[in-house]
C-alpha positions in Angstrom: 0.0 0.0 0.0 1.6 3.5 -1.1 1.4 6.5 0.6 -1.1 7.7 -1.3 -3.6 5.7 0.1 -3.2 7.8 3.4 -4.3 10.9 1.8 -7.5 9.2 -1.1 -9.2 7.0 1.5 -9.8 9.7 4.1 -10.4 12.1 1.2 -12.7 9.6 -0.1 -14.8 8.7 3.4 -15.0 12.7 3.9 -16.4 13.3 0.6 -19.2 10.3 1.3 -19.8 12.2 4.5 -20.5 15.5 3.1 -22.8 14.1 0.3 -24.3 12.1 2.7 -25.2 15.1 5.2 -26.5 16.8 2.3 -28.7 13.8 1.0 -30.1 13.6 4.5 -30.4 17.1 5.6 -32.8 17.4 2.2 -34.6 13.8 2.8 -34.8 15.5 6.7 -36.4 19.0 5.5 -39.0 17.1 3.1 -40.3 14.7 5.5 -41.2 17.4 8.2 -42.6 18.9 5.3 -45.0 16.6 4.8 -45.5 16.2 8.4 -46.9 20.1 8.7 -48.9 19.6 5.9 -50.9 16.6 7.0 -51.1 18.1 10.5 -52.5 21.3 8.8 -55.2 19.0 6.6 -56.4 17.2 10.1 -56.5 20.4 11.5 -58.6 21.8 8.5 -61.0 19.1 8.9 -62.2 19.3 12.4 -63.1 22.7 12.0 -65.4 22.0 9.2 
């Protein structure tokens, strides 16, 4: 194993991380989303 390996694999597992966060932060923000918007709808219908 070269040297090299010391500097691409961490690069590598920080890169996964940061798309990772990014994927999740989004897949986060949509699903509470959805969640005020159903709670809103329920709300709507027991005041008709």
């Amino acid at each position: 194993m070269g040297a090299g390996h010391f500097i691409y694999i961490p690069a590598v597992a920080f890169i996964g991380v940061v798309i990772g966060w990014i994927l999740g932060s989004r897949a986060a923000r949509d699903a509470f989303a959805v969640e005020l918007k159903r709670r809103e709808e329920r709300a709507a219908k027991r005041r008709d």
